[in-house]
N, CA, C and O atoms as CSV, one atom per row, in Angstrom:
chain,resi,resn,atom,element,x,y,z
A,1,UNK,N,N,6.708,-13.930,-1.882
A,1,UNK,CA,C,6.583,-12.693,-2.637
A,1,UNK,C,C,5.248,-12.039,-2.309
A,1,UNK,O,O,4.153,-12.587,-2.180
A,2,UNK,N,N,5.525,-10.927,-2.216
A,2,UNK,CA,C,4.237,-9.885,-1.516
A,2,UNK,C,C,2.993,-9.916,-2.811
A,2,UNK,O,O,3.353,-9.847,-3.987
A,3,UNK,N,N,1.846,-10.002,-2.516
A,3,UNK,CA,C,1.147,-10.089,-3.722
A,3,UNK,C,C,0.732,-8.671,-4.283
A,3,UNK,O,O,-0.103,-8.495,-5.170
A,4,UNK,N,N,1.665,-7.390,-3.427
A,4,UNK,CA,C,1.520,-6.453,-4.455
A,4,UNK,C,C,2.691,-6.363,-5.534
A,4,UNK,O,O,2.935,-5.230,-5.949
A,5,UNK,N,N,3.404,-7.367,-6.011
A,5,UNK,CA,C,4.960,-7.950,-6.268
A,5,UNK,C,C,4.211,-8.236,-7.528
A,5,UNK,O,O,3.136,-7.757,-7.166
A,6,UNK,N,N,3.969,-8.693,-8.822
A,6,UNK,CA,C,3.552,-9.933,-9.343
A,6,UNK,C,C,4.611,-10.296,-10.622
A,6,UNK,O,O,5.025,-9.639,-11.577
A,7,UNK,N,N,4.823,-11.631,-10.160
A,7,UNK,CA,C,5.999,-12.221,-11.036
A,7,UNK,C,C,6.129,-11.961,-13.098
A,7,UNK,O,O,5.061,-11.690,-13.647
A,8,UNK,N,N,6.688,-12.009,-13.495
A,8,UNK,CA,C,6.808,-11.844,-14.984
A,8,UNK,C,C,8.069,-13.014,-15.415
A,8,UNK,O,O,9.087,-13.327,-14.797
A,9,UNK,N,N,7.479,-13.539,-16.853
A,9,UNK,CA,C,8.256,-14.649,-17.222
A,9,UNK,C,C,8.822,-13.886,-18.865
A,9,UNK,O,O,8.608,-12.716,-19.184
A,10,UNK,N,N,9.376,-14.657,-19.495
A,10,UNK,CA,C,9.835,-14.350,-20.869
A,10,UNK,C,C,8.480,-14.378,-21.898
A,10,UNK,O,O,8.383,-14.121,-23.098
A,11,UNK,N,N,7.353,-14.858,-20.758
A,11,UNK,CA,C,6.116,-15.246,-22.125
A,11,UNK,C,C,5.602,-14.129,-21.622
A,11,UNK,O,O,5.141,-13.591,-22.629
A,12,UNK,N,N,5.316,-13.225,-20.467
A,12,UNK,CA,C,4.457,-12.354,-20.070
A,12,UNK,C,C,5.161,-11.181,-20.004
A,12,UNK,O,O,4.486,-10.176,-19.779
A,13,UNK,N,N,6.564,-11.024,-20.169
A,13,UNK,CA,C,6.859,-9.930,-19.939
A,13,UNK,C,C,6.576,-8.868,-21.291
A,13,UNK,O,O,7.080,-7.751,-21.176
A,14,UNK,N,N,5.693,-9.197,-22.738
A,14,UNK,CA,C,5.354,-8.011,-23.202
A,14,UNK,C,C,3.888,-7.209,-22.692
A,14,UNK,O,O,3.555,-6.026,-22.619
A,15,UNK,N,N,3.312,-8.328,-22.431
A,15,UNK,CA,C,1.920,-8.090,-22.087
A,15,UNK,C,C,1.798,-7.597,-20.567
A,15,UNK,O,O,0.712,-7.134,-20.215
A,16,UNK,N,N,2.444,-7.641,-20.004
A,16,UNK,CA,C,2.713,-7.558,-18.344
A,16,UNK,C,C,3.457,-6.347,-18.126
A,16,UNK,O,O,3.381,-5.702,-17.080
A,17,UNK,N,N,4.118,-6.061,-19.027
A,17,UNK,CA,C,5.070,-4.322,-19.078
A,17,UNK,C,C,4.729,-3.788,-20.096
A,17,UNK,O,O,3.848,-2.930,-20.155
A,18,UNK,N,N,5.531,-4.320,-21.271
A,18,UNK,CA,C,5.578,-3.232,-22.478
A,18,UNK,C,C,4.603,-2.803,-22.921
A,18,UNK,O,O,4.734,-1.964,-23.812
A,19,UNK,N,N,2.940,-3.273,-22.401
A,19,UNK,CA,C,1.825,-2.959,-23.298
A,19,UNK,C,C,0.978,-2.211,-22.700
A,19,UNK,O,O,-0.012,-1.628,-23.142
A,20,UNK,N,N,1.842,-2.304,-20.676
A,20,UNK,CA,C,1.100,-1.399,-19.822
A,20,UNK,C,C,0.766,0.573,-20.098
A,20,UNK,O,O,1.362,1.401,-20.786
A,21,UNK,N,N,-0.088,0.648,-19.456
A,21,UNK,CA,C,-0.327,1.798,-19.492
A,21,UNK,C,C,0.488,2.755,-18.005
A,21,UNK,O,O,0.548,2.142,-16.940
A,22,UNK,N,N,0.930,3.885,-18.052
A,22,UNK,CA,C,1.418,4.186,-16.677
A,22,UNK,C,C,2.917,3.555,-16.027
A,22,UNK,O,O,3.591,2.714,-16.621
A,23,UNK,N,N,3.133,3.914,-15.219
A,23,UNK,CA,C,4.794,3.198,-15.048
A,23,UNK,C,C,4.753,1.984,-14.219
A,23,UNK,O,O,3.973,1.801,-13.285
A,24,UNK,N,N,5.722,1.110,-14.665
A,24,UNK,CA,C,5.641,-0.343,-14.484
A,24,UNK,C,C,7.313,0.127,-13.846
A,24,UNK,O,O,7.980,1.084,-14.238
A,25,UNK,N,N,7.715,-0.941,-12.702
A,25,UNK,CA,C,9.294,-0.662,-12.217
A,25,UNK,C,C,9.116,-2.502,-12.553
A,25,UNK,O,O,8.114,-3.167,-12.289
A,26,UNK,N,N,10.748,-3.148,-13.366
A,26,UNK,CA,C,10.707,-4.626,-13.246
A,26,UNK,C,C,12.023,-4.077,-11.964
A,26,UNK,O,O,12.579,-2.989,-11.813
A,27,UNK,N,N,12.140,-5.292,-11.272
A,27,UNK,CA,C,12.926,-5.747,-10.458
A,27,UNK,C,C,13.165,-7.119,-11.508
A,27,UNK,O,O,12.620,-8.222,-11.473
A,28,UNK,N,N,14.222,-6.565,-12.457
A,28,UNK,CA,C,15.782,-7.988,-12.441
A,28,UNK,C,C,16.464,-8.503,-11.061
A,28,UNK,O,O,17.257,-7.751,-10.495
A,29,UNK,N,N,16.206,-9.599,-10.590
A,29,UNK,CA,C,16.583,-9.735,-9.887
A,29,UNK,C,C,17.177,-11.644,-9.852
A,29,UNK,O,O,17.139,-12.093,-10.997
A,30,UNK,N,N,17.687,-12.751,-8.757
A,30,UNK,CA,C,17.916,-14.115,-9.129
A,30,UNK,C,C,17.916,-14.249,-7.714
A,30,UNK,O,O,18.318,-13.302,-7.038
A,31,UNK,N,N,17.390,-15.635,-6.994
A,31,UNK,CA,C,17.387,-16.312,-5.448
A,31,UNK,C,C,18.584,-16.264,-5.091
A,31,UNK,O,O,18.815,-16.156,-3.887
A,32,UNK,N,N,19.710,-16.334,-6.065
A,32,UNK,CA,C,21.217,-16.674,-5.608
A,32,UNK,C,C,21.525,-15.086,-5.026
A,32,UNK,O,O,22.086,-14.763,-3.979
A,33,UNK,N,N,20.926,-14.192,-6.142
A,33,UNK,CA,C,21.908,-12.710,-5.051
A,33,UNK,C,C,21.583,-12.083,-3.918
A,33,UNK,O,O,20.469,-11.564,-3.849
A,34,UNK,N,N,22.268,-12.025,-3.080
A,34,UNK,CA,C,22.419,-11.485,-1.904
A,34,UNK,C,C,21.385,-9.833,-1.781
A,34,UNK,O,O,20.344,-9.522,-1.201
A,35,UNK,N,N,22.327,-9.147,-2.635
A,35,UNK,CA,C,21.742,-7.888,-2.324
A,35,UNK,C,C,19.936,-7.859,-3.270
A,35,UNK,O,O,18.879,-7.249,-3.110
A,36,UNK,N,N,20.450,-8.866,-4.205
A,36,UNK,CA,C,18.412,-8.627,-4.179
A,36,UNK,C,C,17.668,-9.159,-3.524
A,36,UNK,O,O,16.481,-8.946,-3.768
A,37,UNK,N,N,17.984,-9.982,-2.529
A,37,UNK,CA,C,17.159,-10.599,-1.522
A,37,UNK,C,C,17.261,-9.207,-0.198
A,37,UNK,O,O,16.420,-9.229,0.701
A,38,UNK,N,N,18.114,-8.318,-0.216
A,38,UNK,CA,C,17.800,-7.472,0.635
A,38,UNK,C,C,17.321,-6.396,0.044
A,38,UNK,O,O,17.019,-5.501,0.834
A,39,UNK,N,N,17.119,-6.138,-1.250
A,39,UNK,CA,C,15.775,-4.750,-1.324
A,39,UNK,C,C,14.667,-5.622,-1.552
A,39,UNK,O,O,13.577,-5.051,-1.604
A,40,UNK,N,N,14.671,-6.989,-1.716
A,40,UNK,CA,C,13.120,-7.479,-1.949
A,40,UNK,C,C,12.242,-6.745,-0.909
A,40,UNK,O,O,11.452,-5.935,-1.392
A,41,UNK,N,N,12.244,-6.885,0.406
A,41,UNK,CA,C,11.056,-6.367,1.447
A,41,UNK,C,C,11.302,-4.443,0.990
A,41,UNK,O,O,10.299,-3.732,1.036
A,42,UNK,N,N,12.166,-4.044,0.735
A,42,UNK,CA,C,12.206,-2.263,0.503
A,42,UNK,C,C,10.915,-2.460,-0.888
A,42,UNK,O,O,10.077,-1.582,-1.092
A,43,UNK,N,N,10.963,-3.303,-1.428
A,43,UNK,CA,C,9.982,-3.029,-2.713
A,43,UNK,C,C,8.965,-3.858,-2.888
A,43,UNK,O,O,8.493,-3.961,-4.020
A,44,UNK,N,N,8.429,-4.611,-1.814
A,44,UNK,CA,C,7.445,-4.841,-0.997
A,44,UNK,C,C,6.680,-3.715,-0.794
A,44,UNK,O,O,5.658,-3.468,-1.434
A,45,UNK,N,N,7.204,-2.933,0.189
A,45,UNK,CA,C,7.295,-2.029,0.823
A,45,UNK,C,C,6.316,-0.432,0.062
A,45,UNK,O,O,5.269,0.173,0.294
A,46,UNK,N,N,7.690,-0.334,-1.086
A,46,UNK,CA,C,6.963,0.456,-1.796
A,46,UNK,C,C,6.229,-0.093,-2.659
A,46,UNK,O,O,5.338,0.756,-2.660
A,47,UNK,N,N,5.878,-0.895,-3.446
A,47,UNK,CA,C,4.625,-1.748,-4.328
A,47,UNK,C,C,3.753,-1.404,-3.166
A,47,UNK,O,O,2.765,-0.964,-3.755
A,48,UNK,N,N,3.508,-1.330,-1.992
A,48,UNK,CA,C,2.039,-1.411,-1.399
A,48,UNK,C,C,1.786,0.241,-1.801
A,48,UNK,O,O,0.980,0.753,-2.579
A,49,UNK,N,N,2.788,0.810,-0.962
A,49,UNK,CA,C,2.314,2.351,-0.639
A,49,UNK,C,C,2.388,2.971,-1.765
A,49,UNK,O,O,1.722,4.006,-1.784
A,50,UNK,N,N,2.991,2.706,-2.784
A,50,UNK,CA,C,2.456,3.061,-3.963
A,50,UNK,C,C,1.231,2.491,-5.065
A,50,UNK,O,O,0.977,2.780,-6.234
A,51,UNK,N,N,0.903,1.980,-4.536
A,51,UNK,CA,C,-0.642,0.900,-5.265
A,51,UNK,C,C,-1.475,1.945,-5.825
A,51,UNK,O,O,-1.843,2.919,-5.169
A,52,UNK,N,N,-1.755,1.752,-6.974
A,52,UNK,CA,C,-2.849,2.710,-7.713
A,52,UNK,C,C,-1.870,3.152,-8.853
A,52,UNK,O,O,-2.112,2.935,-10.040
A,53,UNK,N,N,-0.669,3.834,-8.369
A,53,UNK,CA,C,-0.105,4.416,-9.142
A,53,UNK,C,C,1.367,4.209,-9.744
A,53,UNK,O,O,1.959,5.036,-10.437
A,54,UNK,N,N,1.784,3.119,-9.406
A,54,UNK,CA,C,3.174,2.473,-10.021
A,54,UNK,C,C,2.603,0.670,-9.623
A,54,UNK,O,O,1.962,0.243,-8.663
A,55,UNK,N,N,3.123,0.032,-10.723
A,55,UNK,CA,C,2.949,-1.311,-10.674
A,55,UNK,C,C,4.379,-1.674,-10.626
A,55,UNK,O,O,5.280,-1.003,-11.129
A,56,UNK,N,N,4.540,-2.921,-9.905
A,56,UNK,CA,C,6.012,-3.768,-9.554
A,56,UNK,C,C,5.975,-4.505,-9.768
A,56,UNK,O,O,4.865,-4.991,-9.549
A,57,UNK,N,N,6.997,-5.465,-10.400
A,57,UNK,CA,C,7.098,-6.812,-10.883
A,57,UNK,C,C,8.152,-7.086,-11.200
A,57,UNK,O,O,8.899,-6.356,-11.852
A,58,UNK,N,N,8.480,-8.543,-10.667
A,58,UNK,CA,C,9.761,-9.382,-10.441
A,58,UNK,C,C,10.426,-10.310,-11.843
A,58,UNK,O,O,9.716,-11.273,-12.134
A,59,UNK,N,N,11.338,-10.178,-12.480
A,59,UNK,CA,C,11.679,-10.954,-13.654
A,59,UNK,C,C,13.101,-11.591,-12.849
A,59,UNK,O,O,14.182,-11.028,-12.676
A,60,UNK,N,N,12.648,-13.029,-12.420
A,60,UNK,CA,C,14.093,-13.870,-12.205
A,60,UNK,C,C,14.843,-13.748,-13.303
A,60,UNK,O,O,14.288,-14.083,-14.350
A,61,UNK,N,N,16.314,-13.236,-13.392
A,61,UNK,CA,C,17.491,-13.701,-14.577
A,61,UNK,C,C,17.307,-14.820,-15.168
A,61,UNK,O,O,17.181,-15.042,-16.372
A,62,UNK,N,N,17.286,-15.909,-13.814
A,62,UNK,CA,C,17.147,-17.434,-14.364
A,62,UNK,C,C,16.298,-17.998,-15.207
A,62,UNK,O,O,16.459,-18.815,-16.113
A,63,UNK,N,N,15.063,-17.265,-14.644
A,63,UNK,CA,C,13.474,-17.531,-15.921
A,63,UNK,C,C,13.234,-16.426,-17.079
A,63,UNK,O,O,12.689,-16.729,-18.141
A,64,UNK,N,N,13.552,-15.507,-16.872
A,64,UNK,CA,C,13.212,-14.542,-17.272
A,64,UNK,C,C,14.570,-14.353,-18.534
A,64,UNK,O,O,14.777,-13.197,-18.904
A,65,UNK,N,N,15.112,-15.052,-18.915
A,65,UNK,CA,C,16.916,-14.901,-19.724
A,65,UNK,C,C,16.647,-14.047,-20.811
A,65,UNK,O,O,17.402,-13.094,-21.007
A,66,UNK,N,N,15.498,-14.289,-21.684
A,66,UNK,CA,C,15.741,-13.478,-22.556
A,66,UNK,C,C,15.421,-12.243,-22.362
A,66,UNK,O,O,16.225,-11.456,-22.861
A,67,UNK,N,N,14.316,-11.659,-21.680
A,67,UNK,CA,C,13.919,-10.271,-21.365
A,67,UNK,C,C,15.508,-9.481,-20.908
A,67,UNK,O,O,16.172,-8.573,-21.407
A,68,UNK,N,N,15.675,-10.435,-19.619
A,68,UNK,CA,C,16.811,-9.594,-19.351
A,68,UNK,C,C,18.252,-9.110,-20.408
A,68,UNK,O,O,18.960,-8.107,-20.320
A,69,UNK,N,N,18.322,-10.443,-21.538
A,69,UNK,CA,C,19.319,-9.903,-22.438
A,69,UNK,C,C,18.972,-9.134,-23.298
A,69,UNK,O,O,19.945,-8.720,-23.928
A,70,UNK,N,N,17.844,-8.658,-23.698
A,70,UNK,CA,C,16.524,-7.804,-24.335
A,70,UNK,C,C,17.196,-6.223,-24.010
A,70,UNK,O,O,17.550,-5.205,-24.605
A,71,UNK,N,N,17.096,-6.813,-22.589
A,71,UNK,CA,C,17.293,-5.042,-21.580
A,71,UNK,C,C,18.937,-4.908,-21.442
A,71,UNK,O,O,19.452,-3.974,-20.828
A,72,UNK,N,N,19.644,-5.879,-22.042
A,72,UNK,CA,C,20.828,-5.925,-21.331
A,72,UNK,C,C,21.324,-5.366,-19.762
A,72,UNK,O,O,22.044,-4.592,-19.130
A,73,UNK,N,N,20.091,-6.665,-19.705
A,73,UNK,CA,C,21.242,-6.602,-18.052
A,73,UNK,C,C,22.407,-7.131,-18.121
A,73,UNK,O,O,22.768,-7.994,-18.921
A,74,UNK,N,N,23.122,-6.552,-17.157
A,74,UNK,CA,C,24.976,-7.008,-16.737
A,74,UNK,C,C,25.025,-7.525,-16.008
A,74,UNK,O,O,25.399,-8.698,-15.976
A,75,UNK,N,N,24.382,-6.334,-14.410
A,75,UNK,CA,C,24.457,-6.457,-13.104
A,75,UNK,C,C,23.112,-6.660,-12.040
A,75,UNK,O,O,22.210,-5.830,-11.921
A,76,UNK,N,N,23.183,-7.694,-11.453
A,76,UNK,CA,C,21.676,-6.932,-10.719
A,76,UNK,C,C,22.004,-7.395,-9.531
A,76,UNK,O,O,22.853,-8.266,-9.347
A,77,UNK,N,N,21.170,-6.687,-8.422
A,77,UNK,CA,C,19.381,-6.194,-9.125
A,77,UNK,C,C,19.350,-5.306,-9.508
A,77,UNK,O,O,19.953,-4.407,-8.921
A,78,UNK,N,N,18.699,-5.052,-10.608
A,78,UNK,CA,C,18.316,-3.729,-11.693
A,78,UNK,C,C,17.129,-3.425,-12.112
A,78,UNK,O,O,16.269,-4.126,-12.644
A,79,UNK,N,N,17.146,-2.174,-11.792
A,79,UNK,CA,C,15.318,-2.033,-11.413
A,79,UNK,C,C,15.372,-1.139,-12.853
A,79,UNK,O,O,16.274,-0.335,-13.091
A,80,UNK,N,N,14.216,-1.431,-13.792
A,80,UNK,CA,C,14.064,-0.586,-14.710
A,80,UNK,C,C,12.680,0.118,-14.472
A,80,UNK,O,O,12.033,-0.168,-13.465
A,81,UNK,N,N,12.342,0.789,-15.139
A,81,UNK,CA,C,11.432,1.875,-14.878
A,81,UNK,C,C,10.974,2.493,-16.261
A,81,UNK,O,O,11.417,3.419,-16.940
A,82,UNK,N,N,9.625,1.379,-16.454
A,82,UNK,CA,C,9.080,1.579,-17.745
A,82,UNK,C,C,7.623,2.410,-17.777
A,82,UNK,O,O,6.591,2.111,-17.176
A,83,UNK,N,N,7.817,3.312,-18.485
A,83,UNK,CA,C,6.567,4.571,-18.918
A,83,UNK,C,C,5.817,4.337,-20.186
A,83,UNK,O,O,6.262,4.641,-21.293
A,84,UNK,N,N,4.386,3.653,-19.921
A,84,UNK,CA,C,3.852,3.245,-21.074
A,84,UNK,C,C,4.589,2.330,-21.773
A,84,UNK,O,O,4.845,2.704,-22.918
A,85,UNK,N,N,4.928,1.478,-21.531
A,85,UNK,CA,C,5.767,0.357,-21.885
A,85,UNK,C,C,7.008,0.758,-22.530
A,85,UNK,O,O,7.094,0.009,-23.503
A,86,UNK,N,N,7.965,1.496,-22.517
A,86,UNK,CA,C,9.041,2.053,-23.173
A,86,UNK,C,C,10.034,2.645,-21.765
A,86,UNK,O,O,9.575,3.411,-20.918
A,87,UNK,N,N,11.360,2.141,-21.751
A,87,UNK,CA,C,11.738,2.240,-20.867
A,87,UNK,C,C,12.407,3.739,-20.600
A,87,UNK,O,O,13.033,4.335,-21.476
A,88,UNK,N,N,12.208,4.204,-19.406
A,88,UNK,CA,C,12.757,5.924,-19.103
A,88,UNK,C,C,14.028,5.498,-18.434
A,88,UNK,O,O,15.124,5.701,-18.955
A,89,UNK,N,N,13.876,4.909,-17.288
A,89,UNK,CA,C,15.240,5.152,-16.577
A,89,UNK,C,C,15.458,3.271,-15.919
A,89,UNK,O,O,14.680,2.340,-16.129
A,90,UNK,N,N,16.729,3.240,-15.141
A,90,UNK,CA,C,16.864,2.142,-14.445
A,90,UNK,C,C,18.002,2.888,-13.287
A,90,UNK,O,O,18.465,4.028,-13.290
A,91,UNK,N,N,18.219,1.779,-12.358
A,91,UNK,CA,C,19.022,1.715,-11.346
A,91,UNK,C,C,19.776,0.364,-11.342
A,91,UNK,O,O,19.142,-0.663,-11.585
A,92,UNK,N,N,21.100,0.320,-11.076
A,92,UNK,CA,C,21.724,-0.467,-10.827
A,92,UNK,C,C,21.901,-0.635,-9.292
A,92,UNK,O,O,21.778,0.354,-8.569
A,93,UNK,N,N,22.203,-1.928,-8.742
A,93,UNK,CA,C,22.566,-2.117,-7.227
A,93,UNK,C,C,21.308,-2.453,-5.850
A,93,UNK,O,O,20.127,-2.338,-6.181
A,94,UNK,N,N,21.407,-2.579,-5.385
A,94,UNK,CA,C,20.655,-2.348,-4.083
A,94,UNK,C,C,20.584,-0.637,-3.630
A,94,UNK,O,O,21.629,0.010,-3.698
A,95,UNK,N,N,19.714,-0.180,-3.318
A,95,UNK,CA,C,19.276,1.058,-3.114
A,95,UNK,C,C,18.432,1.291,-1.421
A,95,UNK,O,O,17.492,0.532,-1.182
A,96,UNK,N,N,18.717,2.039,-0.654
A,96,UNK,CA,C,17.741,2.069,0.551
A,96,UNK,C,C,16.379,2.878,-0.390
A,96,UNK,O,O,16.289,3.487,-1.456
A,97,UNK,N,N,15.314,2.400,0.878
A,97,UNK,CA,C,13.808,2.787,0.510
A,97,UNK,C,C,13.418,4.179,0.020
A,97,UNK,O,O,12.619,4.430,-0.882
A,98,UNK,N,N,14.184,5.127,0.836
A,98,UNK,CA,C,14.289,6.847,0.254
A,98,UNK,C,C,14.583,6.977,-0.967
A,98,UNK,O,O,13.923,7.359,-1.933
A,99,UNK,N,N,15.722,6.598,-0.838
A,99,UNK,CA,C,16.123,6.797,-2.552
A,99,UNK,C,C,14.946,6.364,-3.473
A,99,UNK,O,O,14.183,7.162,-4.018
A,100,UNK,N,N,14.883,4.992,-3.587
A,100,UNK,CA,C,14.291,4.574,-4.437
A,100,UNK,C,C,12.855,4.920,-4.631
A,100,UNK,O,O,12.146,4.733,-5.620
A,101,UNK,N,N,12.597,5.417,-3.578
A,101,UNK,CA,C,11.304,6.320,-3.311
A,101,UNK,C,C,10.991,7.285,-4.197
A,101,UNK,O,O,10.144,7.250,-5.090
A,102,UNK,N,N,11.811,8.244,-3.856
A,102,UNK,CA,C,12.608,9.452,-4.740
A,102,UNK,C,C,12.864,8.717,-6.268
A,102,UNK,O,O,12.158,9.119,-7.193
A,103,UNK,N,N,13.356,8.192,-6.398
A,103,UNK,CA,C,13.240,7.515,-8.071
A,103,UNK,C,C,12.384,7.069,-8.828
A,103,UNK,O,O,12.417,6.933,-10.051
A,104,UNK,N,N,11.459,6.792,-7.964
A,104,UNK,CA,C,10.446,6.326,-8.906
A,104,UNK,C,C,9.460,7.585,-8.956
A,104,UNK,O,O,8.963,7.815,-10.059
A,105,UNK,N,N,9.124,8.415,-7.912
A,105,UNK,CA,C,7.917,9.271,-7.727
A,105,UNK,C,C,8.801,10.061,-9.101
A,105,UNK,O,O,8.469,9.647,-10.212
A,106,UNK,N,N,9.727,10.994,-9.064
A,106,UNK,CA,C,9.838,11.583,-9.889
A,106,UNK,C,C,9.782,11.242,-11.373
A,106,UNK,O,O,10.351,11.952,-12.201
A,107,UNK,N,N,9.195,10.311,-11.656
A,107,UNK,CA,C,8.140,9.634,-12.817
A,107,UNK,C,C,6.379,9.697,-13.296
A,107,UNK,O,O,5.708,9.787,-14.324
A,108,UNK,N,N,6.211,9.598,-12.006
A,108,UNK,CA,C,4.690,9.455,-11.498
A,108,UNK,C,C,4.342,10.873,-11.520
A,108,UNK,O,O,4.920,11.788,-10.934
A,109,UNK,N,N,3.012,10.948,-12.502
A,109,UNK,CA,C,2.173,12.537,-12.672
A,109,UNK,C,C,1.680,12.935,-11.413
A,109,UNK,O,O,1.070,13.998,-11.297
């Protein structure tokens, strides 16, 4: 995991998102799924080139169980997209880098 990535558990995920200031994206994501092992490097990717101004962070399903039933996840990977710790939007699925590019900036002041 890229160390502009940084992991979140069920004990850190209030203090680690909900209490942040500015927009936080979680990546729901689990080792077993396929398609989140293929946007992992797309959000690599963007966690760098966006540094300063969007923070990224990974909540395994597996570790992470209650956050995710919190957020009701269904499906993932599911990227939520939290503003001052309160959530604005999410994405369901695997997404190419544009898009998701495009999804998150139109958040960011």
């Amino acid at each position: 995991m890229s160390t502009a990535i940084s992991p979140v558990t069920d004990a850190s995920f209030s203090s680690d998102v909900e209490q942040q200031k500015g927009v936080t994206v979680v990546d729901f994501w689990a080792a077993w799924c396929g398609p989140c092992r293929m946007i992992g490097p797309v959000l690599e990717e963007l966690a760098e080139e966006l540094a300063g101004k969007v923070r990224f962070v990974k909540a395994n399903v597996d570790e992470a169980g209650d956050a995710a039933m919190r957020f009701g996840i269904q499906s993932i990977p599911c990227l939520v997209l939290f503003q001052n710790g309160k959530e604005a939007d999410r994405i369901v699925g695997a997404q190419g880098k544009q898009m998701l590019k495009k999804w998150v900036s139109k958040h960011v002041a």
